[in-house]
C-alpha positions as CSV (number, residue, x, y, z in Angstrom):
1,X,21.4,-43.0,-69.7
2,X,17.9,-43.9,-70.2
3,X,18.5,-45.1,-73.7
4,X,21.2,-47.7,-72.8
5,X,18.4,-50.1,-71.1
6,X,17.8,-52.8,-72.8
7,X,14.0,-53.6,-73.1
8,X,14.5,-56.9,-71.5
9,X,16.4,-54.9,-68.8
10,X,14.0,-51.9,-68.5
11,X,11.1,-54.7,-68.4
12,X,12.4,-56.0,-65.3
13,X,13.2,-53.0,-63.7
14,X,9.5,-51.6,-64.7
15,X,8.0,-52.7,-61.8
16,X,9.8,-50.1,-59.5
17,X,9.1,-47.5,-61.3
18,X,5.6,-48.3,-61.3
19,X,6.2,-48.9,-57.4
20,X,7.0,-45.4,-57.9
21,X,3.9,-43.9,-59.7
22,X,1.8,-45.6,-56.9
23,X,3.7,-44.0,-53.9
24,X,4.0,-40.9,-55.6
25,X,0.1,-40.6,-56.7
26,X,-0.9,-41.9,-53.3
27,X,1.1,-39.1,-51.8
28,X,-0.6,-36.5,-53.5
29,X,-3.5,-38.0,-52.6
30,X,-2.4,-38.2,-48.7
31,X,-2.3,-34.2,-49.2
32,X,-5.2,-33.5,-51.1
33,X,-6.6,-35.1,-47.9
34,X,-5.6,-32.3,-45.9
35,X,-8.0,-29.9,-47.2
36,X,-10.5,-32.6,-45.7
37,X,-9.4,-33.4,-42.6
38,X,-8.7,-29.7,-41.8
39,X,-11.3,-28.1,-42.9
40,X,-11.6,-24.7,-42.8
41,X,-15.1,-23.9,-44.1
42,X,-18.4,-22.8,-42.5
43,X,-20.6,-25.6,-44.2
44,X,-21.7,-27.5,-41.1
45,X,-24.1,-29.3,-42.5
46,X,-21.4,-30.9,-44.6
47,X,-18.9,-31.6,-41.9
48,X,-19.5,-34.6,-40.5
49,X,-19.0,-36.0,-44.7
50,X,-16.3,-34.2,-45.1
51,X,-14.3,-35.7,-41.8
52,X,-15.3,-39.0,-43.3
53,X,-14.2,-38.8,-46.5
54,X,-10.6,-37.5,-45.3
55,X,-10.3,-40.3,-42.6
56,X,-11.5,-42.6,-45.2
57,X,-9.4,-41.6,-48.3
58,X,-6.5,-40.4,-45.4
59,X,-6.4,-44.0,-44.4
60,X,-6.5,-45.6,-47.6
61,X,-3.4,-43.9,-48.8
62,X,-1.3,-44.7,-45.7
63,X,1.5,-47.1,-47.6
64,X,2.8,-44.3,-49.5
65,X,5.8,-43.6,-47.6
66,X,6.6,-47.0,-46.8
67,X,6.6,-47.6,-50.4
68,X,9.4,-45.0,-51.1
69,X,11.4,-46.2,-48.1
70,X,11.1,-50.2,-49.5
71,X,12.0,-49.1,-52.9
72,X,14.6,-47.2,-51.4
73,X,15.8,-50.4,-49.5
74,X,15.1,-52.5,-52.6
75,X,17.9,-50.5,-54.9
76,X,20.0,-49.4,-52.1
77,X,21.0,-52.7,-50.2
78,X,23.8,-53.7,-50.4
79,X,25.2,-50.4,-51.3
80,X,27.8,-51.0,-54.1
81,X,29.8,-48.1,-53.6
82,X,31.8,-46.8,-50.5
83,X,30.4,-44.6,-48.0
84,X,32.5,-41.2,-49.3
85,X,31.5,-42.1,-53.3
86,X,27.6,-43.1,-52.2
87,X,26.8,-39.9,-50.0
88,X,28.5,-37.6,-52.4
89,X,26.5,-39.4,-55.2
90,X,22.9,-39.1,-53.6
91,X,23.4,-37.0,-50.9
92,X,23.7,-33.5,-53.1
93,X,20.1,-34.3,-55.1
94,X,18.4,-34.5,-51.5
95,X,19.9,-31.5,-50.0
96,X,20.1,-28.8,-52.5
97,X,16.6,-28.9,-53.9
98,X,15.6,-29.3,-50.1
99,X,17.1,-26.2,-49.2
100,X,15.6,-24.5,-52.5
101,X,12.3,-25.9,-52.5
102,X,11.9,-25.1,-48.4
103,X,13.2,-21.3,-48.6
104,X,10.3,-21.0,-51.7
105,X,7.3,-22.5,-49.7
106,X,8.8,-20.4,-46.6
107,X,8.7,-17.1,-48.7
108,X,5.1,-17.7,-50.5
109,X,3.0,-15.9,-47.3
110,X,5.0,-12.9,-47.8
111,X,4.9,-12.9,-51.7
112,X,1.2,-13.8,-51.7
113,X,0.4,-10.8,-49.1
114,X,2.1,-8.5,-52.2
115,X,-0.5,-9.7,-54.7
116,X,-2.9,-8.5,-52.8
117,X,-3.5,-11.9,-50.5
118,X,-4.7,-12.6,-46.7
119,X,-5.1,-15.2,-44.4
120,X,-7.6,-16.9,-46.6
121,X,-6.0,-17.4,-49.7
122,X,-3.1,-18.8,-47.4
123,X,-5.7,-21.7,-46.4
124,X,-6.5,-22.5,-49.6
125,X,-3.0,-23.7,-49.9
126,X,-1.9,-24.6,-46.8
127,X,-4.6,-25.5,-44.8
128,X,-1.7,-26.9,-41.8
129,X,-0.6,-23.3,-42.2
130,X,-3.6,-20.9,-42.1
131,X,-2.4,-18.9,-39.0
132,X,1.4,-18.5,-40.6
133,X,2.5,-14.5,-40.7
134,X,2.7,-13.1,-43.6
135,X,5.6,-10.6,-43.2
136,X,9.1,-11.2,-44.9
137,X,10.9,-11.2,-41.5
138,X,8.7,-14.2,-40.6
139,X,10.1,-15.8,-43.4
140,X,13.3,-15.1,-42.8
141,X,13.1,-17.1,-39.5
142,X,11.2,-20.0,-40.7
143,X,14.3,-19.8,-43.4
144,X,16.8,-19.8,-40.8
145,X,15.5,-23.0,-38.9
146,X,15.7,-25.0,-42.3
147,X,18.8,-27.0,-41.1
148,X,16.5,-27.8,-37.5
149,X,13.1,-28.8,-38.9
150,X,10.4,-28.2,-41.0
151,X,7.4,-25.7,-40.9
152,X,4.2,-26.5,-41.6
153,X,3.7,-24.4,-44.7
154,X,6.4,-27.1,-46.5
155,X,4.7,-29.8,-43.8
156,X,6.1,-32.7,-46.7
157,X,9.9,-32.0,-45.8
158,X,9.6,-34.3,-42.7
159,X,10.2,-36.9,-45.2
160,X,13.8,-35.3,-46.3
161,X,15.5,-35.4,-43.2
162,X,14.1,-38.8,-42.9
163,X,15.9,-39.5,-46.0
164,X,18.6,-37.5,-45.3
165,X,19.3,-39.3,-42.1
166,X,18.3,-42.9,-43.8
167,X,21.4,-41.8,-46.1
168,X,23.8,-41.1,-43.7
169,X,22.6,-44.7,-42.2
170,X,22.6,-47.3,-45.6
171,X,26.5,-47.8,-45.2
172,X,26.6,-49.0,-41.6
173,X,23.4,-51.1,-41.9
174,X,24.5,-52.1,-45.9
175,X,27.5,-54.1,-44.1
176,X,25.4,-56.5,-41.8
177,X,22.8,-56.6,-44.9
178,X,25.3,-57.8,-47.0
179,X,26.6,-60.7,-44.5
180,X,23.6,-61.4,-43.1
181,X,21.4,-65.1,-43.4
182,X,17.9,-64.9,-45.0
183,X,16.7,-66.4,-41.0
184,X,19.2,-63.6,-39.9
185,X,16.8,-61.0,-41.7
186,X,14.0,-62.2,-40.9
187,X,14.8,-62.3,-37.3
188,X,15.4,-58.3,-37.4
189,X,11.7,-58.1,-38.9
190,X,10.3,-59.8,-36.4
191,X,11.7,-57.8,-34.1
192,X,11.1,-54.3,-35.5
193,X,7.3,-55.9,-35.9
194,X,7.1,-55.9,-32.4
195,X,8.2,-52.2,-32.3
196,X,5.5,-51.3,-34.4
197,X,2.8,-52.1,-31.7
198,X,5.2,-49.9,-29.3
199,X,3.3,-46.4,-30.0
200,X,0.1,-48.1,-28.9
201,X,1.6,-49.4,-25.7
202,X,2.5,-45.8,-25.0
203,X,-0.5,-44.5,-25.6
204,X,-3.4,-47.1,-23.9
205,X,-0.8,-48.9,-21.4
206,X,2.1,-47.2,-19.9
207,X,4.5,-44.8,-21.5
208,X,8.1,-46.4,-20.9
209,X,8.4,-50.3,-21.5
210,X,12.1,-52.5,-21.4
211,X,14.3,-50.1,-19.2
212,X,12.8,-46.9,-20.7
213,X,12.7,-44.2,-17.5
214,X,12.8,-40.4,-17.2
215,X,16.4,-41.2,-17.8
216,X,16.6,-43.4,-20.3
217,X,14.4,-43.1,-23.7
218,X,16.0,-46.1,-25.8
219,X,14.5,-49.2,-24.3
220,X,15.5,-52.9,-25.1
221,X,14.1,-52.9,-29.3
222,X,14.9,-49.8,-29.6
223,X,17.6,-50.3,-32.8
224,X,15.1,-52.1,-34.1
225,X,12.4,-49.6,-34.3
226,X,12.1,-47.0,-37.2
227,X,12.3,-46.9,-41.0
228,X,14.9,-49.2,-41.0
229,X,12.5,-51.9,-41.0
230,X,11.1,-51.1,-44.1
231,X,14.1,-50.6,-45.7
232,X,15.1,-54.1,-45.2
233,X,11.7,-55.5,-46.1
234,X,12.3,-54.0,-49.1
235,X,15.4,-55.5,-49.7
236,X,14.0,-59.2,-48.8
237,X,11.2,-58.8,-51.0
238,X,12.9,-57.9,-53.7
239,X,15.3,-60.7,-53.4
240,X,12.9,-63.7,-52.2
241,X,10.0,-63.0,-54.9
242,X,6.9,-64.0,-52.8
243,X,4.8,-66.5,-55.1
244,X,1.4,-64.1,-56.4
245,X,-0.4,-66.8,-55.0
246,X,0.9,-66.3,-51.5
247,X,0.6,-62.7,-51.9
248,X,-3.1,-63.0,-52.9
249,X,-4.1,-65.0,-50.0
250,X,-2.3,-63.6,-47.2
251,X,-1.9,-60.5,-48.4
252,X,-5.2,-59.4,-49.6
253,X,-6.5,-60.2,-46.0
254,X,-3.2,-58.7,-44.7
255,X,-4.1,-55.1,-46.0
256,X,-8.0,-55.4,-45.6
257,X,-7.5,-55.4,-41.7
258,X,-5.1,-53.4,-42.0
259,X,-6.7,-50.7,-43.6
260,X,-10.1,-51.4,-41.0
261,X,-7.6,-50.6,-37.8
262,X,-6.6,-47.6,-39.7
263,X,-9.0,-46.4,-40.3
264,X,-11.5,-46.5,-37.5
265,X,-8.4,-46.2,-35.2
266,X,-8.6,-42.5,-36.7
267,X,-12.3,-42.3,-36.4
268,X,-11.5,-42.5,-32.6
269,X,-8.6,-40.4,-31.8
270,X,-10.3,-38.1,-33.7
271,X,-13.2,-37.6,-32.0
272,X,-11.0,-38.2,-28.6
273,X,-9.2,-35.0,-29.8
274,X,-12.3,-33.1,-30.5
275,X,-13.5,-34.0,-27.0
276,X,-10.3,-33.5,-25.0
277,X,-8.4,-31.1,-27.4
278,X,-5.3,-33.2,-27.0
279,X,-4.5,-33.2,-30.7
280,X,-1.2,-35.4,-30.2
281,X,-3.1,-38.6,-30.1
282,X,-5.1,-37.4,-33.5
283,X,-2.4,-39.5,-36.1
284,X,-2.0,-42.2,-33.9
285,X,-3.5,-45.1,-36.2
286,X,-1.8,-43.1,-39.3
287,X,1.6,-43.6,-37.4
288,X,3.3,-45.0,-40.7
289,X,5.5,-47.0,-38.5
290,X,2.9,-48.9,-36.9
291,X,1.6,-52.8,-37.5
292,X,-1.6,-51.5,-38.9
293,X,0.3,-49.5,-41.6
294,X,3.1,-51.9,-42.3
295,X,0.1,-54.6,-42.8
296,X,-0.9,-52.3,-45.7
297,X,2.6,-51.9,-47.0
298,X,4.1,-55.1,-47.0
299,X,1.6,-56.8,-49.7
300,X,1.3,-54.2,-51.4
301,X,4.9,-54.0,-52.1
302,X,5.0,-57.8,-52.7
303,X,2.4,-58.0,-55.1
304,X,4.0,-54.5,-57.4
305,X,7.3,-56.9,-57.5
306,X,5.0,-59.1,-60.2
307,X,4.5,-56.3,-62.2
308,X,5.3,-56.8,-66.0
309,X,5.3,-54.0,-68.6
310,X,5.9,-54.8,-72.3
311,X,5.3,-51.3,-73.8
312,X,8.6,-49.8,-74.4
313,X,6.5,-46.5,-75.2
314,X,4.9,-46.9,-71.2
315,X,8.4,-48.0,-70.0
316,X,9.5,-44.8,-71.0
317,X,7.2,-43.1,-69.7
318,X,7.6,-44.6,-66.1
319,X,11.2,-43.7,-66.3
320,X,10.5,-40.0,-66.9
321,X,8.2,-40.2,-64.6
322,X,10.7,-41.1,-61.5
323,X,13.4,-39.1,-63.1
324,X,11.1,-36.0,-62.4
325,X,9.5,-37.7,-58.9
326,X,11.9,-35.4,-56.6
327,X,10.5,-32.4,-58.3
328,X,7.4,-33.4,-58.1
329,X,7.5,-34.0,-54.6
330,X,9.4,-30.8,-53.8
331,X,6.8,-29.0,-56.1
332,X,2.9,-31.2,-55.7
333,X,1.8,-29.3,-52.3
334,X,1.6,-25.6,-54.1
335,X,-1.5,-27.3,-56.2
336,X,-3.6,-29.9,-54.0
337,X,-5.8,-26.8,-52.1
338,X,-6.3,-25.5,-55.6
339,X,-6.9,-28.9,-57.0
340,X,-9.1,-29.5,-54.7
341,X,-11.4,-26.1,-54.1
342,X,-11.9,-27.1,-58.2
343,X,-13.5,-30.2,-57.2
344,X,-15.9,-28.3,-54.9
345,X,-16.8,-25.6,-57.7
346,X,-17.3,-28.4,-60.3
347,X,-19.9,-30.0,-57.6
348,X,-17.7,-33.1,-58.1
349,X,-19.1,-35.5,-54.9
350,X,-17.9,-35.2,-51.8
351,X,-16.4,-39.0,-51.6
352,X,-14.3,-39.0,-54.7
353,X,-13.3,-35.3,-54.7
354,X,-9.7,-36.2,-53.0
355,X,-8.4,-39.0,-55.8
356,X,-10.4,-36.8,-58.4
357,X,-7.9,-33.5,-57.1
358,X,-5.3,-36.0,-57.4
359,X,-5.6,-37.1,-60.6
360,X,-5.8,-33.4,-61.5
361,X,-2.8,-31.8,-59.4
362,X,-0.3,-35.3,-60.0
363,X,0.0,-34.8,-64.0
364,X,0.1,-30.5,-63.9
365,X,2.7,-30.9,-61.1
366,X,4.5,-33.6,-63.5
367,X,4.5,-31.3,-66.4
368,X,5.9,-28.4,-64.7
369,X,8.7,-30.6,-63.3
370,X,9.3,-31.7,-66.7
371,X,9.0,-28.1,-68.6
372,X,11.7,-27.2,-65.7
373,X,13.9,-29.9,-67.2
374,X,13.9,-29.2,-70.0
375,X,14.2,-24.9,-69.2
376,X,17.0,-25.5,-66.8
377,X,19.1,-28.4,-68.6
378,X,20.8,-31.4,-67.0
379,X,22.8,-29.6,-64.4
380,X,20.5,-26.9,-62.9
381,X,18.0,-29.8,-62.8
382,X,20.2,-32.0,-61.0
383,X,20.6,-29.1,-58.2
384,X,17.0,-27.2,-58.3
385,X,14.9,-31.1,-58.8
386,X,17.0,-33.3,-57.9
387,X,16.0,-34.5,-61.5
388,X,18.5,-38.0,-63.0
């Protein structure tokens, strides 16, 4: 398949999966954060560095979902196939390495307690997790409420029922996309950007707004509010190429304030939830759909879409790399706690130990998705890695 691009074609089509690389590096990074912004150490003195690294590096990385969903919207809308033919197409690579992937992660606090391992190995890895049981019938339940949600041990599965469910959704939002004005799209933005201040309103002003009651929890934007957004902002950007100019000069100053909200907007729920233990409010300014977030993600997106790559030796290397992306998302998390304890035993400072433990746990995860490839052949990739 890969071989019948042309190199003009694959030159064109480079940019995504360099869109790609980025959302899937900053991912790893967004969990290599975790480490940091739960830390489970008795090093006091370094604390108060530690928290600030992870909100800073935490906040920095906030696009990365966003980035998959508009590149999702960007190839996706229109759909060119019918609804039966599309969801039997894509819907099998989600599910089945889902399902593996989850009942793996779900089974590793038994198998570790085997070899000999406790509660603080467990943290190394999953630092969400520490407190998890250990014992094989406690993974038999966390295995049996795969079809309701996730666990904390596989705490990245929140973004496959999104997807799932954003799958199930493409053919009845593909037919207004298709029929629908540029102004007509552009109208449905604005409105879903006013739904991005809505989880703000919640929290500092009142918590129902627009008919919303004990009730009634879908108030008057409510089908505007969501992921759907970004998948249609991927869509129009990819189809009304903003000039770089405009992108440099709006969006620059776009993703700087941005990222300033975000940020300290996490330097204060945090230290709300240290103060008041309610821990609900601590993500609040990470919310990825929020205006502060989508301020990041927007330019960014629009200035990737003026990517150019000539090397047909780096063009193929981007196109390995998103055919083994799934993987490496089903596969990164087992390796950012280790990736990241290195950087602490190499003395690696504090404020670039997170992208550092990227850099280190992004390739190794790559190449064991691609040694998997190639053990398990096209077929058994297809199902276990969702691997194209």
């Amino acid at each position: 398949m890969e071989s019948s691009i042309s190199p003009t074609a694959a030159s064109r089509q480079a940019w995504l999966d360099v869109a790609r690389l980025l959302a899937m590096f900053l991912m790893v990074c967004c969990h290599c954060a975790d480490p940091f912004n739960f830390y489970n150490g008795h090093d006091t003195a370094l604390l108060a560095e530690i928290q600030f690294w992870g909100g800073a590096w935490g906040s920095l990385i906030r696009p990365c979902i966003p980035l998959f969903v508009m590149i999702t919207g960007s190839l996706l809308l229109p759909l060119q196939r019918e609804t039966g033919p599309f969801l039997r197409r894509y819907l099998p690579r989600v599910v089945w390495p889902f399902i593996i992937w989850s009942v793996v992660y779900y089974l590793f606090p038994w198998l570790l307690s085997l070899m000999g391992g406790g509660r603080g190995e467990l943290a190394l890895f999953f630092p969400y997790a520490a407190d998890e049981p250990l014992t094989f019938g406690a993974a038999l339940v966390r295995i049996a409420h795969i079809p309701f949600n996730f666990n904390p041990l596989a705490v990245q599965m929140w973004y496959i029922y999104l997807l799932i469910g954003l799958y199930l959704y493409l053919p009845v939002f593909s037919a207004w996309v298709e029929r629908a004005s540029l102004r007509a799209k552009l109208w449905f933005l604005g409105a879903w950007a006013v739904t991005l201040l809505l989880p703000y309103y919640r929290q500092f002003a009142d918590g129902q707004l627009w008919g919303e009651c004990s009730w009634n929890g879908f108030g008057l934007l409510y089908y505007f509010c969501g992921f759907n957004g970004y998948l249609l902002l991927g869509h129009v950007l990819r189809r009304h190429v903003l000039p770089m100019r405009t992108v440099l000069v709006w969006g620059v100053p776009m993703f700087i304030v941005g990222y300033l909200i975000t940020f300290f907007g996490f330097n204060y729920t945090r230290e709300v939830s240290n103060a008041t233990g309610d821990w609900d409010i601590l993500e609040l300014f990470w919310t990825y759909c929020s205006l502060n977030v989508a301020l990041m993600s927007a330019p960014l997106f629009a200035l990737l879409r003026h990517v150019r790559v000539r090397s047909v030796r780096l063009q193929a290397l981007l196109r390995n790399q998103s055919a083994c992306g799934f993987g490496i998302f089903m596969m990164h998390y087992f390796l950012v706690g280790p990736a990241v304890e290195l950087m602490r035993l190499l003395g690696i400072p504090t404020g670039v130990q997170i992208p550092l433990a990227a850099v280190v746990a992004f390739p190794v995860a790559w190449l064991v998705v691609e040694a998997l490839r190639r053990l398990l052949g096209p077929r058994a990739s297809l199902v276990v890695l969702g691997a194209r």
